[in-house]
FIVO-981227 format. One record per residue: x, y negated, z of N, C-alpha, C in turn; residue in one letter. Coordinates in steps of 0.02 Angstrom, whole numbers, padded with zeros to 5 digits, always signed. Layout:
<nodes>
XYZXYZXYZA
...
</nodes>
This chain:
<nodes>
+04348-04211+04398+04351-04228+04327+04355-04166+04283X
+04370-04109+04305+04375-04061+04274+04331-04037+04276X
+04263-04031+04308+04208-04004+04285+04180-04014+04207X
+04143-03964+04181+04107-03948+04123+04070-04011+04106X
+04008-04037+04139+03963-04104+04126+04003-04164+04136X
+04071-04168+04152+04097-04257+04185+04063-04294+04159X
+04093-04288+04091+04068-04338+04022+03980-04349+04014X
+03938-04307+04057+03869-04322+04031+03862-04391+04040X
+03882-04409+04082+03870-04498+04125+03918-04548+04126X
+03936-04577+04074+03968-04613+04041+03983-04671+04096X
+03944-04697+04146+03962-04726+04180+03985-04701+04267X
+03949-04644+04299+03981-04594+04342+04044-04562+04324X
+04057-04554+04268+04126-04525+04239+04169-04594+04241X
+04155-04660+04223+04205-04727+04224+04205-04743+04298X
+04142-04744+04351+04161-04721+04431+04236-04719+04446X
+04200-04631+04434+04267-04598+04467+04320-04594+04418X
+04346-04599+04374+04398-04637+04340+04438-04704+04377X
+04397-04749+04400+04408-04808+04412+04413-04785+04468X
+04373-04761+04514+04410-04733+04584+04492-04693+04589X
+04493-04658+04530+04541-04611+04559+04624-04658+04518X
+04602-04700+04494+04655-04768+04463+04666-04784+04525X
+04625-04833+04596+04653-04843+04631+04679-04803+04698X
+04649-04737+04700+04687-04701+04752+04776-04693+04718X
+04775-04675+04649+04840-04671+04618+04884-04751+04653X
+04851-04787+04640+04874-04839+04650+04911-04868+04710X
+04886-04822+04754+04911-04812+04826+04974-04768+04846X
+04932-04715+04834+04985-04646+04845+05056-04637+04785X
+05038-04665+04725+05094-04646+04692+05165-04667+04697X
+05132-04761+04742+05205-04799+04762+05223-04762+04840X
+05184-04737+04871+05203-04686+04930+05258-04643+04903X
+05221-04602+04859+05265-04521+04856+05330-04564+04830X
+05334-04608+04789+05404-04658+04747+05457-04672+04813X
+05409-04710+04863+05448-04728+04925+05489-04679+04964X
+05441-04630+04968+05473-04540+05010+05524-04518+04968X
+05529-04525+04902+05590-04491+04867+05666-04526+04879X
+05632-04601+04880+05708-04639+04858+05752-04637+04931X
+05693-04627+04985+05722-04637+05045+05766-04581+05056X
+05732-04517+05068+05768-04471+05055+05843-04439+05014X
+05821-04490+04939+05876-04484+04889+05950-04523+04930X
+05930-04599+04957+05973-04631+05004+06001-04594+05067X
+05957-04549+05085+05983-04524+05148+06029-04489+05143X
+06058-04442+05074+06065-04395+05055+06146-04426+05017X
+06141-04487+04995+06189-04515+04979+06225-04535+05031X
+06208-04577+05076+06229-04597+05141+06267-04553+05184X
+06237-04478+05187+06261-04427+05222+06309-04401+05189X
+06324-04399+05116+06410-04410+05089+06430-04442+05106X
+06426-04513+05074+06482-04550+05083+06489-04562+05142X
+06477-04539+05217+06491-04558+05275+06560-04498+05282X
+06541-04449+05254+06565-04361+05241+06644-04403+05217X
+06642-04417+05151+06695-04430+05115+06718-04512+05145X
+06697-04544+05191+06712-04612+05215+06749-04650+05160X
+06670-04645+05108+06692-04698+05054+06635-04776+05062X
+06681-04821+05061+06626-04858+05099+06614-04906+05059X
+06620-04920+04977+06593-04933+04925+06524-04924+04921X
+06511-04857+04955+06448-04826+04924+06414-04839+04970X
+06447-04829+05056+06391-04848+05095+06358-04921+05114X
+06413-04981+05073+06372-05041+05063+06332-05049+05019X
+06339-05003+04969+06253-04989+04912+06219-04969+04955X
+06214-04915+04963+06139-04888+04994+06140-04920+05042X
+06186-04961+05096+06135-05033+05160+06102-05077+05119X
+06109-05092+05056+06090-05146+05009+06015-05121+04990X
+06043-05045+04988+05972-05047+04946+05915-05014+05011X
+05936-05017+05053+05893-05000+05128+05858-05056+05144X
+05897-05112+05109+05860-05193+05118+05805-05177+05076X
+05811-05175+05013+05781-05161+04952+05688-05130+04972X
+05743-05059+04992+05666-05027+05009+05639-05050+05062X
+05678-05074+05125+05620-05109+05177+05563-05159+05161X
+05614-05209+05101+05546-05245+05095+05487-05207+05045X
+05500-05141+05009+05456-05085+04976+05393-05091+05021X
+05427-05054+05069+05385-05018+05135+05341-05065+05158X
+05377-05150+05166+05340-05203+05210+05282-05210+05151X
+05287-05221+05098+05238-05214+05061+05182-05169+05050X
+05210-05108+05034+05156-05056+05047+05105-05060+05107X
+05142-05086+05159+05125-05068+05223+05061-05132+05217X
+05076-05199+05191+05034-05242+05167+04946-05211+05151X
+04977-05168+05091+04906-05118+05031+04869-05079+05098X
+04903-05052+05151+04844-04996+05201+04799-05055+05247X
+04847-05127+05247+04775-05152+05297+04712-05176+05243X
+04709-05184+05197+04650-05172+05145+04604-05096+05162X
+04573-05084+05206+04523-05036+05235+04459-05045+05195X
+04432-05096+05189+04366-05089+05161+04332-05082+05077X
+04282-05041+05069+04272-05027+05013+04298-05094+04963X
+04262-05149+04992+04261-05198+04933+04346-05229+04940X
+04364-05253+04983+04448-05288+04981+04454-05252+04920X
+04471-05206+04866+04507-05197+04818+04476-05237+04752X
+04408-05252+04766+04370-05272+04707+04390-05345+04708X
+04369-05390+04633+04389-05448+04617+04333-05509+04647X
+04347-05570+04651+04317-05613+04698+04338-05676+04657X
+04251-05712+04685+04234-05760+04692+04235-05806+04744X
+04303-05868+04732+04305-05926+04750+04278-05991+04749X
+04255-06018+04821+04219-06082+04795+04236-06129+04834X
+04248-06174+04826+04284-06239+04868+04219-06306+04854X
+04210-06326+04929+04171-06379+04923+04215-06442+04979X
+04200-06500+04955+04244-06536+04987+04200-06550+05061X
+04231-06575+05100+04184-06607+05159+04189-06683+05186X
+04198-06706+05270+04196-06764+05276+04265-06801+05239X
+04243-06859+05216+04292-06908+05169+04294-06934+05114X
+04199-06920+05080+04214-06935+05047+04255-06915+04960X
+04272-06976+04910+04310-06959+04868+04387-06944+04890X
+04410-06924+04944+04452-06904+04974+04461-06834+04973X
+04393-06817+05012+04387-06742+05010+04373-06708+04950X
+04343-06757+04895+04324-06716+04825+04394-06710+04797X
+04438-06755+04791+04505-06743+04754+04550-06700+04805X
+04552-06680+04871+04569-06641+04896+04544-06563+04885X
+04474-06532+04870+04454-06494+04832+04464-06461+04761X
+04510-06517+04726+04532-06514+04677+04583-06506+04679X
+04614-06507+04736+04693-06507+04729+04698-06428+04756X
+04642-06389+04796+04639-06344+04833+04611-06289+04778X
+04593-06303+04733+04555-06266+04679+04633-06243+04608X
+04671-06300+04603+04717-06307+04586+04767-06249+04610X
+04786-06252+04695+04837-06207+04723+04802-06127+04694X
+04729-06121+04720+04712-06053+04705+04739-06033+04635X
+04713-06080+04591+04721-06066+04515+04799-06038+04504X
+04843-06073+04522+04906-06073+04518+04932-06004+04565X
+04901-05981+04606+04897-05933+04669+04889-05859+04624X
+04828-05863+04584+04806-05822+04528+04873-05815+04488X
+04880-05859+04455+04940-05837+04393+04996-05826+04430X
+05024-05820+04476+05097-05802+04510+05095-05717+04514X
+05015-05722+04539+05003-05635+04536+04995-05605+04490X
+04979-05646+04426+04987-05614+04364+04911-05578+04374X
+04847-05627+04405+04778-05582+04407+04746-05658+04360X
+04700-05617+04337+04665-05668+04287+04616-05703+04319X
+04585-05768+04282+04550-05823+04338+04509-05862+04282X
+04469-05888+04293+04424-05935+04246+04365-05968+04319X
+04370-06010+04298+04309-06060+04324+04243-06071+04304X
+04207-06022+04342+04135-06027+04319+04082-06090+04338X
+04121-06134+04374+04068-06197+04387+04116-06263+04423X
+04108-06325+04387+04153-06350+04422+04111-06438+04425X
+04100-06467+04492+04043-06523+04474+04105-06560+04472X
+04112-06611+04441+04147-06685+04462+04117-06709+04512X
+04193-06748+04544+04178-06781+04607+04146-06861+04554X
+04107-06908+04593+04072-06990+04572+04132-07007+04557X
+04201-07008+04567+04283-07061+04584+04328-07002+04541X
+04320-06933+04576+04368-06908+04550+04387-06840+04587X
+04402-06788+04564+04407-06710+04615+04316-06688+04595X
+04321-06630+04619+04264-06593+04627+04205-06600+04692X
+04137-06595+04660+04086-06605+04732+04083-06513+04750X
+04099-06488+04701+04100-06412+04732+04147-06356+04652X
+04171-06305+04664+04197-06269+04599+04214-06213+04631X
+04176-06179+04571+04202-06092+04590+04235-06046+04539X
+04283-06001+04559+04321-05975+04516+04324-05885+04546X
+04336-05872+04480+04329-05800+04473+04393-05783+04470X
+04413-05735+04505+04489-05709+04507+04493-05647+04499X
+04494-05620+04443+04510-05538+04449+04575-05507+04443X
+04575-05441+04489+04650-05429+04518+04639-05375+04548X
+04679-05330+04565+04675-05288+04608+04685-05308+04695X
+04648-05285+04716+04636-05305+04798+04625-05404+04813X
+04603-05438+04741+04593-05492+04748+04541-05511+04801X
+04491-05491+04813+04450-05509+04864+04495-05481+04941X
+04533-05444+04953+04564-05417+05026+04622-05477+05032X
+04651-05493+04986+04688-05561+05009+04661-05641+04992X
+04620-05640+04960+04595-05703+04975+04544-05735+05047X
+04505-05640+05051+04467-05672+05112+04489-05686+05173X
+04552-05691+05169+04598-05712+05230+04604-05811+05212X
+04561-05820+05177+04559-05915+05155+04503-05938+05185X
+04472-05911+05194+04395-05915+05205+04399-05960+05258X
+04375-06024+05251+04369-06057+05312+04366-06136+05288X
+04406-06183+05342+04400-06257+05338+04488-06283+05315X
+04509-06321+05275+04549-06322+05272+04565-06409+05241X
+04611-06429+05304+04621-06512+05320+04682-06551+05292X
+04689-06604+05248+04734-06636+05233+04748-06716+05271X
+04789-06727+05285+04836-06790+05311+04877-06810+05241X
+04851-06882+05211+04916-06908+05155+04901-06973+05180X
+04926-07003+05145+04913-07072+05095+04876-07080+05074X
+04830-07098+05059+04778-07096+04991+04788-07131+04943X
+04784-07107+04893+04797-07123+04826+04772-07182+04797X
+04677-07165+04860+04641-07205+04835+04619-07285+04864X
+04663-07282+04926+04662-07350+04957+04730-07393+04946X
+04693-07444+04915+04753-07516+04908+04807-07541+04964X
+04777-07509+05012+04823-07532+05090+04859-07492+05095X
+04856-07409+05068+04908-07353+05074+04899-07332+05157X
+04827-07304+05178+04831-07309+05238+04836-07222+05251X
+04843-07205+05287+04826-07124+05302+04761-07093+05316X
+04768-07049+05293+04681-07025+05286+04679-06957+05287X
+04621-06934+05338+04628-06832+05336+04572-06819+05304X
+04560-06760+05276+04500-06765+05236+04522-06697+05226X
+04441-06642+05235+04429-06584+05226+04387-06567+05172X
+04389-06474+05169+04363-06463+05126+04357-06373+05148X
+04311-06341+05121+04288-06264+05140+04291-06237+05089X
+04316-06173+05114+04327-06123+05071+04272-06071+05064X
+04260-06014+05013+04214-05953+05042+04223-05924+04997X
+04247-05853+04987+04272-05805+04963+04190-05746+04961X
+04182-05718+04890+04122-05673+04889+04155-05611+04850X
+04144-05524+04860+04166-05497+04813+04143-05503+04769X
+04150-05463+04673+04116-05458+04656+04116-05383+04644X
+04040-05357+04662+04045-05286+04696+04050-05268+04629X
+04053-05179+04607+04064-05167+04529+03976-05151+04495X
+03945-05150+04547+03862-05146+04532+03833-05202+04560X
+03773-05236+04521+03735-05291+04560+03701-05268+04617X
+03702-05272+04679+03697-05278+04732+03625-05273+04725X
+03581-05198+04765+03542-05185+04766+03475-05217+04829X
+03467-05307+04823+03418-05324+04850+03391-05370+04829X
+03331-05365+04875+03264-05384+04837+03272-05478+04862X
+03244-05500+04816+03259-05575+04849+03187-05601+04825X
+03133-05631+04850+03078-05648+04832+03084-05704+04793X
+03070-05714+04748+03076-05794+04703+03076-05856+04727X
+02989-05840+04787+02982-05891+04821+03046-05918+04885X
+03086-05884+04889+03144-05892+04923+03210-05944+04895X
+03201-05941+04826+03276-05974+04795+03241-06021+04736X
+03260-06074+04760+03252-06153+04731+03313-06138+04666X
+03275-06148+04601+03311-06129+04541+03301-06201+04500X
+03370-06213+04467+03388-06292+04429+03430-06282+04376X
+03419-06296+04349+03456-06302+04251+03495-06401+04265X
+03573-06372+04245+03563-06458+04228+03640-06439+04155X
+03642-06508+04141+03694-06496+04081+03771-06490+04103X
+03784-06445+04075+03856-06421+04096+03908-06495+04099X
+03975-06480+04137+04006-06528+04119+04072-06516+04109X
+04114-06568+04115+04174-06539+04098+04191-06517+03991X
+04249-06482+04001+04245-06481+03929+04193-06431+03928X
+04178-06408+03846+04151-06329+03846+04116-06357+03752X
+04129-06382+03744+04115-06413+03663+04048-06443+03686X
+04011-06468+03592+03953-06515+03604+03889-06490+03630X
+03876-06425+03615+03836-06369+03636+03830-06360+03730X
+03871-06368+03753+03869-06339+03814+03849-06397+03862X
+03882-06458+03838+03854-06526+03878+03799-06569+03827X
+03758-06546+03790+03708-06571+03771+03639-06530+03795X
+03652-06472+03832+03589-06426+03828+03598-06410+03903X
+03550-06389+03949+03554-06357+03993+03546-06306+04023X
+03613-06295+04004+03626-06212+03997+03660-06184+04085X
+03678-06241+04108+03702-06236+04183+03668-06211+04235X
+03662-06153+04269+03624-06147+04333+03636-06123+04395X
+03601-06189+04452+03613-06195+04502+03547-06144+04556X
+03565-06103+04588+03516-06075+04632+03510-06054+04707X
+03477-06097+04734+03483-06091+04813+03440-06039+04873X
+03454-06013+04901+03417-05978+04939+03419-06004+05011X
+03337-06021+05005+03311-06078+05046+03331-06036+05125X
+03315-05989+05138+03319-05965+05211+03383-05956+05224X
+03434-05961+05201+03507-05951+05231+03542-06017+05221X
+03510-06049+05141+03557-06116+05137+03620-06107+05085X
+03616-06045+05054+03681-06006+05023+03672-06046+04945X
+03708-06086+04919+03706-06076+04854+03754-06046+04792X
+03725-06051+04737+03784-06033+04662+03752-06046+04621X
+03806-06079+04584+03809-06126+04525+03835-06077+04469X
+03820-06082+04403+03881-06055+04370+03861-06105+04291X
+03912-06101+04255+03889-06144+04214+03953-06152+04148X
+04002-06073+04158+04053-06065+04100+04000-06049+04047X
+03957-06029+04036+03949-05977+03970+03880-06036+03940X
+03899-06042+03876+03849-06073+03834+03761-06037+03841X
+03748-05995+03851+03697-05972+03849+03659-05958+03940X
+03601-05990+03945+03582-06026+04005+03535-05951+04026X
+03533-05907+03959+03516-05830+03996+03577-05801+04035X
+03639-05820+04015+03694-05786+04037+03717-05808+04101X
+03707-05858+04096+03725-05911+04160+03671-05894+04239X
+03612-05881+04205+03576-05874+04255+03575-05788+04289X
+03603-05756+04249+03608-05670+04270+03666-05694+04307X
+03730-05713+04295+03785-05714+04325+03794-05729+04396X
+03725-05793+04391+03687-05841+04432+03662-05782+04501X
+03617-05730+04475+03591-05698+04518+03620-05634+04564X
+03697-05619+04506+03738-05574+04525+03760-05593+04587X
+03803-05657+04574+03828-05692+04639+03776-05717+04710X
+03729-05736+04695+03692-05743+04748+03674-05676+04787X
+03650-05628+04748+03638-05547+04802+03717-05535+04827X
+03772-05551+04786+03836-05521+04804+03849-05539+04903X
+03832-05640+04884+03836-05688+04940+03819-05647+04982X
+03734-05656+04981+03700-05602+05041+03702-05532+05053X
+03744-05499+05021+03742-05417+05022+03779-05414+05090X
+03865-05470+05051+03906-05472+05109+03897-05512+05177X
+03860-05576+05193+03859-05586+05244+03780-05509+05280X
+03756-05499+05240+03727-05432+05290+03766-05372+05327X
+03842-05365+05283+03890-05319+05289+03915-05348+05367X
+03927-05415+05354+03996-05448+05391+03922-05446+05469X
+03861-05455+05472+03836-05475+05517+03834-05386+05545X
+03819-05343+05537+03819-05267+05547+03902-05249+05589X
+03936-05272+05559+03991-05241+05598+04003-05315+05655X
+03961-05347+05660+03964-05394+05699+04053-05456+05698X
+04048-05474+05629+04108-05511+05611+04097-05576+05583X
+04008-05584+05566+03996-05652+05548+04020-05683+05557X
+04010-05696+05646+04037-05742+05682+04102-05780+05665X
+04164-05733+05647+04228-05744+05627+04263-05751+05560X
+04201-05734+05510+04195-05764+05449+04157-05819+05428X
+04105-05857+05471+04086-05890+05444+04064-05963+05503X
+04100-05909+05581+04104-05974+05628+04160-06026+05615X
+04204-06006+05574+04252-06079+05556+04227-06134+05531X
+04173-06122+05481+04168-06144+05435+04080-06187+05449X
+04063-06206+05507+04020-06226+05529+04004-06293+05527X
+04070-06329+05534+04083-06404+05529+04135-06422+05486X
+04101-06451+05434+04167-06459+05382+04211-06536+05412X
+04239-06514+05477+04252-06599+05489+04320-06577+05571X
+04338-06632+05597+04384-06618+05664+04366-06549+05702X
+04410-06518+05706+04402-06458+05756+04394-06371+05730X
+04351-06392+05670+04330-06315+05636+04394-06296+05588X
+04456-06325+05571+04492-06310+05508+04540-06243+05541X
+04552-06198+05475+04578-06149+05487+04662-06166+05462X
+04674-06216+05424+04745-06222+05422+04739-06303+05390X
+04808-06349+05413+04817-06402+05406+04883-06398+05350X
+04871-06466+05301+04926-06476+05240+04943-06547+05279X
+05009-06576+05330+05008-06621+05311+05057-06654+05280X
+05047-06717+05216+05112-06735+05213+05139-06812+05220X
+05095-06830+05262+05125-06895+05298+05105-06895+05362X
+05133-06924+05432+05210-06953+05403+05266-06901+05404X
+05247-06835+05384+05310-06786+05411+05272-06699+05330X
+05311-06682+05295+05303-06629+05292+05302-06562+05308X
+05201-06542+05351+05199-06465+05357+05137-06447+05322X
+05145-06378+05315+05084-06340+05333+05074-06282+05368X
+05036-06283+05408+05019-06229+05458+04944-06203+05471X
+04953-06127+05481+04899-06108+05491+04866-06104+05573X
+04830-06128+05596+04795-06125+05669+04769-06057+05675X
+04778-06024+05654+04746-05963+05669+04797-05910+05698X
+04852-05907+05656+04941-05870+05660+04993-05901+05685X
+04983-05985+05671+05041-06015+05690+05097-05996+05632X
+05092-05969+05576+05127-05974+05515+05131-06048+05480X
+05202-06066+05473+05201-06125+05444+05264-06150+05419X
+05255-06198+05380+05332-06199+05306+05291-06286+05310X
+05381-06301+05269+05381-06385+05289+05379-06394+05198X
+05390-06318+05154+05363-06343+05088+05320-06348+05065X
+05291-06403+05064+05220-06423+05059+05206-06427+04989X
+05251-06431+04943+05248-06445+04852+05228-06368+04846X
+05256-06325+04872+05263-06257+04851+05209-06219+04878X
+05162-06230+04919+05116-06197+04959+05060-06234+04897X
+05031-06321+04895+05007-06312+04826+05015-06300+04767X
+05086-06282+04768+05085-06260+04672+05058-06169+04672X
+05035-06161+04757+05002-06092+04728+05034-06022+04786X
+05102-06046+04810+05154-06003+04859+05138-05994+04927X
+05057-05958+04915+05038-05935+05000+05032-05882+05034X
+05063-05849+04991+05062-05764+05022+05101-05758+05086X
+05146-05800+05105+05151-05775+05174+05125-05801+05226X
+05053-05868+05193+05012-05881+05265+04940-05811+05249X
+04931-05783+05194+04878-05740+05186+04911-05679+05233X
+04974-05657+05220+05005-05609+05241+04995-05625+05336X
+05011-05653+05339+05020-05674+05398+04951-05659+05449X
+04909-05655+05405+04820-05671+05434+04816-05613+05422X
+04835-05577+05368+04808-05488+05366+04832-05460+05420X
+04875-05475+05441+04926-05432+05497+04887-05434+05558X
+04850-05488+05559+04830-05481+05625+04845-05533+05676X
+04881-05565+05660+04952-05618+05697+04890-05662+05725X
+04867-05668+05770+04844-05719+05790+04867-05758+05873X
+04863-05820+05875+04879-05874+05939+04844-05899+05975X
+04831-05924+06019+04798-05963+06055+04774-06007+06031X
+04689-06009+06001+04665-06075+05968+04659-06150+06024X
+04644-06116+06070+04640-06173+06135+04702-06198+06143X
+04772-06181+06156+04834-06203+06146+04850-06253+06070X
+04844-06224+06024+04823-06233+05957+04802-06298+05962X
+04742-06297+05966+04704-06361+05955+04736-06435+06005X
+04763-06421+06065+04786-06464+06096+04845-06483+06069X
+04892-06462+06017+04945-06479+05985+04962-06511+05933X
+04872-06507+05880+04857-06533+05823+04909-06587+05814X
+04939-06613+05774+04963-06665+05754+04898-06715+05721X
</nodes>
């Protein structure tokens, strides 16, 4: 930054600006952590001196304090890859069940939303279809945050509910899924070529609120890319030029990354969950009848507060998946409830 030209390149100069924000972002709660520990050690090694033991139940207190510092930090280094720090696109589509699975999608679109504001990272919904009954046939949301894409793509997958249904008169029990898929959004549009003749392109009228303008015109657009099967919708912004760039951002983003994920040979484990939206493929179960859990099949992480996991409180099944923690899916699966 101290070179003579930085400033010629107004956007190479916001780069590395924006790069050197998040190396700070790393290292500065490091060097914070190395001082205080030290500062404690240093206290500790008095008051053990003077066997005043006022002081040495502060600093055990605050040894708690900083461990969970450290467990956190320690959280920020398994984020390795360029993109985990960049912000991400969420999309939830329901699967077998039905208006079951659409209002389960909605309820799953809901936790993220709520997931977003706990972190205090900002979120808006760029496309959201109504379910025929009720819930969503598909909705995607934009979450920006720091390292928002490195902890969400630990969601990525199939994810199964056991209730009641709301929607049967008999009150019978009913499981009903729904898929997740997490995309970054890189900080440049993603440099590939996509032939036209490749992606089936559709305008339809927005829905939801958005004033009289936005659901009278069709400004909404949906675009598919026929050889993979990948689609995106987007359909916040009144203007159907805007919608459709946003449209194309996300689709190269889609395919940039499954080219990434297939190269280091990880497809498989990002996107083999998510093969059968139905018995067998789910990466974590909500149930809450006849017993309250939820658990993840992947870690074996699991909490019987089930209100609190959808109002948004999942960082310690994401945490849990960054770490590495994984179980026996074959054991696993024979235990399903």
């Amino acid at each position: 930054m101290s070179v003579p030209d930085f400033w010629a390149s107004a956007e190479r100069a916001k780069g590395t600006i924006a790069e050197l924000k998040k190396a700070k972002g790393i290292v500065s709660p490091f060097d914070r952590l190395l001082r205080e520990v030290e500062d404690e050690k240093l206290l500790l090694g008095m008051a053990l001196e003077e066997k005043d033991e006022k002081t040495i139940r502060e600093v055990e207190a605050k040894a708690d304090s900083l461990a969970g510092d450290v467990d956190r930090f320690e959280l920020v280094t398994l984020f390795r890859k360029p993109e985990d720090v960049l912000n991400a696109y969420l999309t939830v589509h329901p699967g077998a069940g039905g208006t079951e699975a659409c209002d389960w999608a909605a309820m799953l679109l809901r936790m993220y939303t709520r997931w977003a504001e706990r972190r205090g990272f900002e979120h808006e919904i760029i496309d959201a279809q109504p379910g025929e009954e009720a819930g969503v046939k598909s909705a995607t949301l934009h979450v920006q945050g720091e390292y928002a894409f490195g902890y969400l793509k630990a969601e990525v997958g199939v994810h199964r509910l056991v209730r009641i249904s709301p929607f049967d008169a008999a009150k019978r029990r009913q499981t009903s899924f729904a898929s997740v898929d997490v995309t970054p959004e890189f900080d440049e549009e993603p440099d590939i070529e996509i032939p036209e003749s490749e992606v089936r392109r559709e305008t339809y009228r927005s829905g939801g609120a958005g004033g009289q303008y936005v659901n009278k015109t069709e400004s909404a657009v949906r675009l598919t890319h026929v050889p993979t099967g990948i689609v995106v919708a987007v359909q916040n912004e009144r203007s159907q030029h805007k919608n459709n760039a946003l449209a194309w951002k996300l689709l190269k983003a889609k395919l940039l990354l499954r080219r990434m994920e297939e190269k280091e040979r990880e497809a498989a484990k990002a996107y083999g969950a998510k093969m059968d939206v139905a018995f067998g493929s789910q990466i974590r179960s909500y149930v809450l009848q006849p017993y309250q859990l939820v658990k993840d099949h992947r870690t074996g992480e699991h909490t019987s507060q089930t209100g609190d996991v959808l109002d948004g409180d999942i960082d310690a099944l994401i945490e849990a998946k960054l770490r590495g923690r994984e179980i026996d899916r074959k054991q696993e699966a024979e235990d399903l409830p």
